[in-house]
N, C-alpha and C positions, 0 to 999 in steps of 0.2 A: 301213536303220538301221545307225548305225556301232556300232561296241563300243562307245563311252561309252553312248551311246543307251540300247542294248542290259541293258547294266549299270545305269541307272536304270530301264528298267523291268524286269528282275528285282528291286532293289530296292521299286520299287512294290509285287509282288506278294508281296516277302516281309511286306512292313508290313501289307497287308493282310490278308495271310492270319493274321498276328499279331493282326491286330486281331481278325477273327474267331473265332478261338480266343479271347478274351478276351472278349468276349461272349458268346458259347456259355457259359463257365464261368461267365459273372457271371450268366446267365439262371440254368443250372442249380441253382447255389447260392442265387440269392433263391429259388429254389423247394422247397427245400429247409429252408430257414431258416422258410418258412413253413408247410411243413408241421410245421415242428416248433412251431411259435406254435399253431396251431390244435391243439395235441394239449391245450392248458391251458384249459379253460372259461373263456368271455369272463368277465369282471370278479374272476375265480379270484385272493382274494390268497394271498400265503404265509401261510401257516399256523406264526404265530412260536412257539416252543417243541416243537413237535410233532415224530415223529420224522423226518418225510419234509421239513422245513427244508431241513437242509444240501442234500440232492439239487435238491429245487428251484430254491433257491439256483444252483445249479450249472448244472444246465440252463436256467435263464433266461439265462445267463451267457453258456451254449454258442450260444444261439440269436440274443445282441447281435452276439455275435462274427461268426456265421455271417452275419448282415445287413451287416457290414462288410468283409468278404471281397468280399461281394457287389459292393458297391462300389466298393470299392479294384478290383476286378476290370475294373468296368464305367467307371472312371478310366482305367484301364489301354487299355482299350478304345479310348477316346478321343484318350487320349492317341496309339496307334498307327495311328486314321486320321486325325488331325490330318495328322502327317507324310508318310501317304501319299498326301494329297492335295498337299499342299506339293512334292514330287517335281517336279523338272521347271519348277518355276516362277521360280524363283530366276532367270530371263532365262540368259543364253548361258555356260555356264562357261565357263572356263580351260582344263577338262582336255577339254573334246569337241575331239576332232580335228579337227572342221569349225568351230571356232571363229571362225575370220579369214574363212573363207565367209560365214558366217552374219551379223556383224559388218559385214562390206561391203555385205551383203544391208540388212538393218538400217538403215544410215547412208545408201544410196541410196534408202530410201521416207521417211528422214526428210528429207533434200536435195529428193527430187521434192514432199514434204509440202509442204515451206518454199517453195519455188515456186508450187504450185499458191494455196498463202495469198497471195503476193504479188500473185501475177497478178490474185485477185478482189478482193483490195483497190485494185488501179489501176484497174480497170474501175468498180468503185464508185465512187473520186473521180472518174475522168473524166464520168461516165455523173449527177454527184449534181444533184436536185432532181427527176429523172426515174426514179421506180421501175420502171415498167415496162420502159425500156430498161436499167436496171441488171439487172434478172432476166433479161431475153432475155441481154445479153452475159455474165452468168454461166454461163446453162443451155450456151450457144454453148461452153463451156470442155470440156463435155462429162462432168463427173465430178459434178456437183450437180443433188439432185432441187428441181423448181420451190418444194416446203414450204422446201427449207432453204435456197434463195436467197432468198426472201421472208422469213424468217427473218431475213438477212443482212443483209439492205438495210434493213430497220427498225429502229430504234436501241433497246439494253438498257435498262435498266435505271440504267446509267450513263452514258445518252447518243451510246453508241460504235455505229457503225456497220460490217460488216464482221470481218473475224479482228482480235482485239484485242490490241493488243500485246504485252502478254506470252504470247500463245499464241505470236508468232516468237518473241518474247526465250526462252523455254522448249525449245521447239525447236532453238531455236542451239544454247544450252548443253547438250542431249542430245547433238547434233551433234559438239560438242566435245570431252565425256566419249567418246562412241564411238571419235573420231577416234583418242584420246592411248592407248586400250584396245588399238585395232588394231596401232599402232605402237610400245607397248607388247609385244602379240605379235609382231609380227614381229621385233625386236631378239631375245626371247626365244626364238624358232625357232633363229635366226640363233647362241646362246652354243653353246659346246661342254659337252660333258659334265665334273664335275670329280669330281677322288676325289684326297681327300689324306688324310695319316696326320696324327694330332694327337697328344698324351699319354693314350692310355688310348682314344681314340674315332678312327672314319673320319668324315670328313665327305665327303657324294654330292651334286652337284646334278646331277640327274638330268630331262635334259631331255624324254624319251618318258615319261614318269612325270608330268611336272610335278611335282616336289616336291624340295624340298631336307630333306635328313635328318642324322642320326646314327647310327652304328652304334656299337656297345658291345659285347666281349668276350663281357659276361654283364649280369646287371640291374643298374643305375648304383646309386649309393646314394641314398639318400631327397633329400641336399641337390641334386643333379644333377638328379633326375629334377622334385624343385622348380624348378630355373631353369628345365629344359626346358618343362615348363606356364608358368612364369609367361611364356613367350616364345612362347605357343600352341601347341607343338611336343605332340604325340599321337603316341601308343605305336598302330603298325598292327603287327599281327602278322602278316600275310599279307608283309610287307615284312622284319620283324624288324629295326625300325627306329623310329625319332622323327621324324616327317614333320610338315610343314607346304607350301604350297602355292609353289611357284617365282615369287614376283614380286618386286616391290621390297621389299614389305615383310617377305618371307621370307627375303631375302637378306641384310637392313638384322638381321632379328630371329640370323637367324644367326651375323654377324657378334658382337652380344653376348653370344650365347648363347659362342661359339666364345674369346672376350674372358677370358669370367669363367673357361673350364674352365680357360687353361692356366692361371691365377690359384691356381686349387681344387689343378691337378696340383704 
């Protein structure tokens, strides 16, 4: 496990530990909330004019409340294993070190994919009007059980017989996207580090980070710290910095961001 790794699943664990702490409270408090429901005789109304009104008033009050705590609680809840389940899923970041491994890795079972489709589609035209020898020269490929070659050989739905076309065309074009991703990173391996002074701000691109940033003196004013959001740029504190993530379009968003300041200074 590399440090990014590493670093999502600590994060995993803080979400869910989050989550369960919110849970815990949301159980506690509908238990609560209900014990306070049942202290009121069922069909028990308020008692209008009487002296014990206002109170009851009050306490019924306390006890909607306390049912919505509960709630919002057990939202909260939700909302925190959402996320922690989401961890990790998001396909290959940017920032994992093993990035371009992984990626290579990636692109060669979708290349071997794309092959292995091709090849059972040519054994199938060759082999067509004769199922039986089209399932033998499929299973012969080695990587197909006898259900899903007979599967194959038998025409959909739509009359097609074999991987259907846009399963390659889909293929490719994952193929593609990976390709332009990888060499994408490798350019971006390949930049140097930058650190230049601007009016009032450093600008970093910061390649072992992945992130292109902002630095600022002290806290920017409100209209600054607006351009920066509206150009997705977030305030990391552990950084003490305005970061967003080192690609093109971080670089693209920077440059305007970097446009407007000296405009502002």
């Amino acid at each position: 496990m590399n440090d990014y790794e590493a670093k999502q699943a600590a994060r995993k664990a803080r979400l869910e530990e989050l989550a369960a702490n919110a849970r815990g409270a949301s159980t506690a408090t509908y238990k609560r909330a209900r014990s306070m429901a049942e202290a009121i005789p069922f069909g028990q109304p308020i008692l209008v004019g009487h002296h014990s009104e206002g109170r009851d008033r009050n306490f019924r009050s306390r006890i909607h409340s306390t049912y919505g705590k509960a709630f919002a609680l057990d939202d909260k809840a939700k909302h925190y294993e959402q996320k922690a389940a989401s961890v990790g899923t998001g396909g290959i970041s940017s920032d994992d070190p093993a990035a371009l491994t992984k990626l290579r890795a990636e692109l060669a079972d979708m290349e071997a994919s794309q092959e292995r489709m091709k090849a059972a589609n040519k054994i199938i035209r060759q082999r067509a009007g004769d199922e039986d020898a089209q399932v033998d020269g499929l299973l012969a490929l080695g990587w197909l059980t006898n259900e899903r070659a007979r599967e194959l050989v038998r025409p959909d739905f739509a009359g097609r017989v074999g991987f259907p076309g846009y399963a390659l065309t889909n293929n490719n074009a994952n193929m593609r996207r990976v390709k332009l991703r990888i060499a994408e990173l490798e350019q971006r391996r390949q930049r140097a580090d930058v650190e230049q002074e601007g009016k009032g701000y450093t600008y970093r691109e910061d390649t072992a980070e992945n992130r292109v940033m902002f630095e600022f003196p002290g806290k920017p004013d409100e209209a600054i710290r607006a351009l920066l959001k509206s150009h997705a740029f977030k305030w990391s504190p552990s950084r003490g910095a305005w970061v967003r993530q080192l690609n093109n379009a971080g670089l693209w968003a920077a440059q305007q961001v970097r446009t407007a300041l000296e405009k502002i200074a």
